[in-house]
VMD Tcl script that draws the C-alpha trace (Angstrom):
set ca {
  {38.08 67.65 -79.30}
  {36.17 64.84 -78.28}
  {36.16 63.21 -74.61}
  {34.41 59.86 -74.09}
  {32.89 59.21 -71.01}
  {35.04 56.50 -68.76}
  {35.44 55.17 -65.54}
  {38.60 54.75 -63.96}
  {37.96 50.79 -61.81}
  {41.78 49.64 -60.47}
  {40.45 46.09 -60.96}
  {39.14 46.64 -64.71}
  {41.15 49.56 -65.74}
  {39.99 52.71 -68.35}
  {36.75 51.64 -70.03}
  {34.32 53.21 -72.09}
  {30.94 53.63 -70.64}
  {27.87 53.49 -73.06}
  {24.87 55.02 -70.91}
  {24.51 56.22 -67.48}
  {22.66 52.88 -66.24}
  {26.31 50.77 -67.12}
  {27.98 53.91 -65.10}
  {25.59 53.67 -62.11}
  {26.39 49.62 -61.85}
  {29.75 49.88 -62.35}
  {29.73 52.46 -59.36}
  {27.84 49.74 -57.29}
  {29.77 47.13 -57.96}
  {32.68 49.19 -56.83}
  {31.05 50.09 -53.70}
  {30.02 46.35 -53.23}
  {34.05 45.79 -53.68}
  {35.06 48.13 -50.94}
  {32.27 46.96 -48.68}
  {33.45 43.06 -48.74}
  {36.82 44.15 -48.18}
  {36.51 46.17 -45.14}
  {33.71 43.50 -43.71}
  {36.09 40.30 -43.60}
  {39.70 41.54 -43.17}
  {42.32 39.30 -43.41}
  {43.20 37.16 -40.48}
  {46.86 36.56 -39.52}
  {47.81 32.90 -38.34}
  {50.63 31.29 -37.00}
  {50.66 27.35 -37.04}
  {54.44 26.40 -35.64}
  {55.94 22.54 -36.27}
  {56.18 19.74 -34.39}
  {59.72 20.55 -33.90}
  {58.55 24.19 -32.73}
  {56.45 22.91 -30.36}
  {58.90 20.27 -28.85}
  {61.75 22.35 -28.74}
  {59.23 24.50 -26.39}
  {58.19 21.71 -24.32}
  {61.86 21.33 -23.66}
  {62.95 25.05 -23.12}
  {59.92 25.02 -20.02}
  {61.04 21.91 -18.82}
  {64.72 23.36 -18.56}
  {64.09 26.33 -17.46}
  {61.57 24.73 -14.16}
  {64.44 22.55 -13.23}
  {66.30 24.30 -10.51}
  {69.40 24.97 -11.93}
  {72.01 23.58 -8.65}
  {70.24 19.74 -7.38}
  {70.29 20.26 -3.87}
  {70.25 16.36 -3.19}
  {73.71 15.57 -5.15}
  {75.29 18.26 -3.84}
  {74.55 17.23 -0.23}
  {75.41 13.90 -0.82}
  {78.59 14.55 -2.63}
  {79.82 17.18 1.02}
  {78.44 14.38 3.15}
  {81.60 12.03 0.88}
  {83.99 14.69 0.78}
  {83.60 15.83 5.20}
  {83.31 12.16 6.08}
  {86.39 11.47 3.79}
  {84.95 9.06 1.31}
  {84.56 10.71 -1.50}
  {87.13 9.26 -4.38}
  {88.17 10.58 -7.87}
  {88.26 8.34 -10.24}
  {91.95 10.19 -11.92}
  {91.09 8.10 -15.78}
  {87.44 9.67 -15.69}
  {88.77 13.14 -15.16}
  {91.47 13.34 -17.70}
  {89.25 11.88 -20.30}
  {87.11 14.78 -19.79}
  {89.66 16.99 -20.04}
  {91.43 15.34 -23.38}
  {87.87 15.15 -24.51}
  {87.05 19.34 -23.42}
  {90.16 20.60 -25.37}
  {89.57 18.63 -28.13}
  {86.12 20.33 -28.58}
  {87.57 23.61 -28.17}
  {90.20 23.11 -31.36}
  {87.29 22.79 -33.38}
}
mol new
graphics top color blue
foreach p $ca { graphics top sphere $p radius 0.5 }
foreach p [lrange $ca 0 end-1] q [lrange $ca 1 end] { graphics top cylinder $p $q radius 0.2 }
display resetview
């Protein structure tokens, strides 16, 4: 029975080694391998869109505006206690033709 001599790499695969000296600097050049690779380990990035980065602009923008506007909704009691405050009847049951609609759909 005869058993060559051979180096198991998981780059190169089984090879045949002809003299110690090739073993030794195949054994380096693994080490060298391993070295590099745990020196400079990958870096994870994350670059978003233009689209990303608007649609976040927008989602702080919404959510620092105060959700009730104080201001209208003094001016629109101020109408309504001093009695001038009219509905305009066309406007509101266009909105309403206009909300069921949506909701079919």
């Amino acid at each position: 029975m005869k058993i060559d001599n051979l180096i198991q790499s998981p780059q190169a695969g089984t090879r045949p080694v002809k003299d110690a000296g090739q073993a030794e600097q195949v054994a380096q050049q693994q080490v060298r391998r391993k070295e590099q690779q745990q020196e400079a380990p990958p870096e994870d990035k994350v670059e978003l869109s233009s689209r990303a980065k608007d649609l976040q602009r927008a989602v702080e923008i919404v959510r620092a505006t105060p959700e009730v506007r104080a201001d209208k909704v003094a001016a629109l009691k101020e109408k309504v206690d001093s009695g001038t405050y009219e509905v305009d009847s066309k406007q509101v049951a266009s909105k309403m033709i206009v909300d069921s609609l949506s909701k079919l759909t």
